[in-house]
C-alpha positions as CSV (number, residue, x, y, z in Angstrom):
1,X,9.3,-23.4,6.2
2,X,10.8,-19.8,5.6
3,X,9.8,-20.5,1.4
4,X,6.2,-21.1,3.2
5,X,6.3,-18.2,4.7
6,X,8.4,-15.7,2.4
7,X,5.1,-17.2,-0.2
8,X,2.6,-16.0,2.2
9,X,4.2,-12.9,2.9
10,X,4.2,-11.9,-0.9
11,X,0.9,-13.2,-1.4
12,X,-0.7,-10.7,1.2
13,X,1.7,-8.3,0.1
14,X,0.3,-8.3,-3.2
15,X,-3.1,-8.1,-1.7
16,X,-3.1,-5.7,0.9
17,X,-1.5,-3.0,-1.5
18,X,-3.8,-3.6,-3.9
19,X,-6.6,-3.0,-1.4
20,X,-4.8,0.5,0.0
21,X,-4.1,0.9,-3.9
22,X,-7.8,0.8,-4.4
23,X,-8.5,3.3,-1.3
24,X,-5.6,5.7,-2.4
25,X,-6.8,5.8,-6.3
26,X,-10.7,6.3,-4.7
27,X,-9.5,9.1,-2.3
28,X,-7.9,10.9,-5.1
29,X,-10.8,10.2,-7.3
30,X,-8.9,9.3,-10.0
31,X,-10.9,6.7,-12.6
32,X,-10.3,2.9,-11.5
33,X,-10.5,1.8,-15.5
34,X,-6.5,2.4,-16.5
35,X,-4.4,0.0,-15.0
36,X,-3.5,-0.2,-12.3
37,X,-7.0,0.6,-11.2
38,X,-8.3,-2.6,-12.8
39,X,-5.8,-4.6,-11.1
40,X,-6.8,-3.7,-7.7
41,X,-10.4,-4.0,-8.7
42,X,-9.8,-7.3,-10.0
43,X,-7.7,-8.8,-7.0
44,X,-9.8,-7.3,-3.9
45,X,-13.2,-7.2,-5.6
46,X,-13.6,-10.6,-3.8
47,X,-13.5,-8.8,-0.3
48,X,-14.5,-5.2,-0.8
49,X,-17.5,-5.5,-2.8
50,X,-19.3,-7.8,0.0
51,X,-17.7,-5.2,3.0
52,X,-19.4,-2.1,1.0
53,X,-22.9,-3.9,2.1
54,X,-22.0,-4.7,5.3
55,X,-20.1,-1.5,6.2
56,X,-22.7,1.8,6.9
57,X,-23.0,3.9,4.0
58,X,-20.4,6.7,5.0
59,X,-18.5,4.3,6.1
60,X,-18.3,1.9,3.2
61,X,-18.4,4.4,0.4
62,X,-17.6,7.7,2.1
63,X,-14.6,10.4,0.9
64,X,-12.5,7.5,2.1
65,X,-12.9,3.9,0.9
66,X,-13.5,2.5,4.1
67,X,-14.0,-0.9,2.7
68,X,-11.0,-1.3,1.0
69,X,-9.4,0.0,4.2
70,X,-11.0,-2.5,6.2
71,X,-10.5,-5.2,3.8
72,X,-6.6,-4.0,3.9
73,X,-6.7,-4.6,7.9
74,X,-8.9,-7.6,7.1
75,X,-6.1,-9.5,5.1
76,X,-3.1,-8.4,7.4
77,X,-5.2,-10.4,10.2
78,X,-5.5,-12.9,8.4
79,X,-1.9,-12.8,7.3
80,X,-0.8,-12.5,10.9
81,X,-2.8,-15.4,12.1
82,X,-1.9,-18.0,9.4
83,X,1.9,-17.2,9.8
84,X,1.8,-17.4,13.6
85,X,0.0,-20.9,12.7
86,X,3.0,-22.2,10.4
87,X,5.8,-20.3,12.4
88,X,4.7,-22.2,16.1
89,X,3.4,-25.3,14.6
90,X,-0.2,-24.7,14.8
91,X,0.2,-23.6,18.4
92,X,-2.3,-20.4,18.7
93,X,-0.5,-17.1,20.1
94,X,-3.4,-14.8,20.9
95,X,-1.3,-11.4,21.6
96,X,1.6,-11.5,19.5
97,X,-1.3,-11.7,16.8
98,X,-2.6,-8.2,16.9
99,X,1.0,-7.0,16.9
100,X,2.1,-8.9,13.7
101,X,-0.9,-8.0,11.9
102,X,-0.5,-4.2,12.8
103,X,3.1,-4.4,11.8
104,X,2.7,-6.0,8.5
105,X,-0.4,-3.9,7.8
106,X,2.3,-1.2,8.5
107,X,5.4,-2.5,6.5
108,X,3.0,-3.0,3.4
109,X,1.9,0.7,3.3
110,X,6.0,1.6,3.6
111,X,6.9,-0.6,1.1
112,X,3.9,0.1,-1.4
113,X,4.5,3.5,-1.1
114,X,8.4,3.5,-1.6
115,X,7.4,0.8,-4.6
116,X,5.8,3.9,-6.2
117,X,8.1,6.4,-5.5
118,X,10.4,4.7,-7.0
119,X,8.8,3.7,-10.3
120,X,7.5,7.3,-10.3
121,X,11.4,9.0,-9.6
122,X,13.0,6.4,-12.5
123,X,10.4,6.9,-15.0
124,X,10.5,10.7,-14.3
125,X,14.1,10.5,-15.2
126,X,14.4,7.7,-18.3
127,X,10.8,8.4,-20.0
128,X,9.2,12.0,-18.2
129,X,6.4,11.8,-21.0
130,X,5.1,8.2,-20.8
131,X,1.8,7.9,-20.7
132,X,2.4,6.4,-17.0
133,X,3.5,9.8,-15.7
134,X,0.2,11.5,-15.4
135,X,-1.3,8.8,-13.3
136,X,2.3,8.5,-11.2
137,X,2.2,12.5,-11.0
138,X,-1.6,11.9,-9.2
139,X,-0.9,8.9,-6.8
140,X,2.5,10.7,-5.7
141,X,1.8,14.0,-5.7
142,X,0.1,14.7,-2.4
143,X,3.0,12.4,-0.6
144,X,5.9,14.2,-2.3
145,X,4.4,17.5,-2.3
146,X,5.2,18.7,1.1
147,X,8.6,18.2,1.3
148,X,8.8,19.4,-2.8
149,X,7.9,22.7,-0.1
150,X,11.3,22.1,1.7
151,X,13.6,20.5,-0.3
152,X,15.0,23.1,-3.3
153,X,16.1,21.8,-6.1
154,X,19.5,20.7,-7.0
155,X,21.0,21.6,-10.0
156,X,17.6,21.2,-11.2
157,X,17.2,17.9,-9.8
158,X,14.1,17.1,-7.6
159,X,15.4,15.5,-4.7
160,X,12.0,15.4,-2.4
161,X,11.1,11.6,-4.1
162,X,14.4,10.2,-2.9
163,X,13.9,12.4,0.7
164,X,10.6,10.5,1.2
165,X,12.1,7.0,0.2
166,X,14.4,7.8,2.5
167,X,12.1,8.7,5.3
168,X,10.1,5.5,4.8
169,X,13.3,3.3,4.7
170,X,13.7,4.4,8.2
171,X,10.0,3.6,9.3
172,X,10.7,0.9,8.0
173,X,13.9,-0.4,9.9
174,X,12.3,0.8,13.2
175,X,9.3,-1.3,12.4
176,X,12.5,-4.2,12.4
């Protein structure tokens, strides 16, 4: 049962990050053709593309991509509902849904976003002019960039990235 479920759990992962990917890569309007644009194109296409002609316009396709969004919250419902279906047997728990979907929906965000930080903080380090680092640089930037405000450097080490992985470390442990 908990391979079931540690399965299910990646799967969704997988998508729902792709689907805030998508939204995040949009809102910054940077190009979806590089990877890992294509990537989320490719693996939420299937639910996004048939939201942005049900959504309303400024809705759908506005400043924010409100169907990816929606397809993100979309999935984690689903997710919720089929692991409260495997966990209980079938048996239905109508409440405990909406809270499982919200905190998984939650956790992914956290852990997509300290997923980048980190690929974008050891890449900065080993490799700082791959090819990788100007799209990294983009998706990070406006997360990172307000505490870059607070945080001086340290012996000319940026220490905001590991601040921020920090910070959502601990959203994540009280999201338990």
């Amino acid at each position: 049962m908990r391979i079931l479920l540690f399965l299910l759990d990646t799967v969704f992962f997988v998508l729902i990050a792709a689907a805030l990917l998508r939204a995040w890569m949009n809102h910054l309007r940077i190009p979806m053709q590089p990877q890992p644009g294509r990537f989320a194109m490719a693996v939420t296409d299937w639910l996004v593309q048939p939201l942005r002609r049900v959504l309303p316009g400024a809705i759908a396709k506005g400043r924010i991509d409100g169907a990816s969004v929606v397809a993100a919250v979309l999935l984690a419902m689903l997710h919720a509902a089929i692991w409260l279906l495997i966990a209980n047997g079938g048996e239905w728990v109508g409440l405990a849904w909406v809270s499982l979907a919200l905190r998984f929906f939650l956790r992914t965000l956290l852990q997509a976003l300290m997923l980048l930080l980190f690929v974008y903080a050891v890449l900065s380090w080993v490799n700082p002019r791959a090819p990788a680092m100007g799209l990294l640089d983009r998706l990070a930037a406006p997360i990172v960039a307000p505490v870059r405000r607070v945080v001086p450097l340290v012996g000319g080490v940026d220490l905001s990235v590991l601040v921020v992985i920090v910070v959502l470390q601990i959203g994540l442990m009280l999201l338990g």
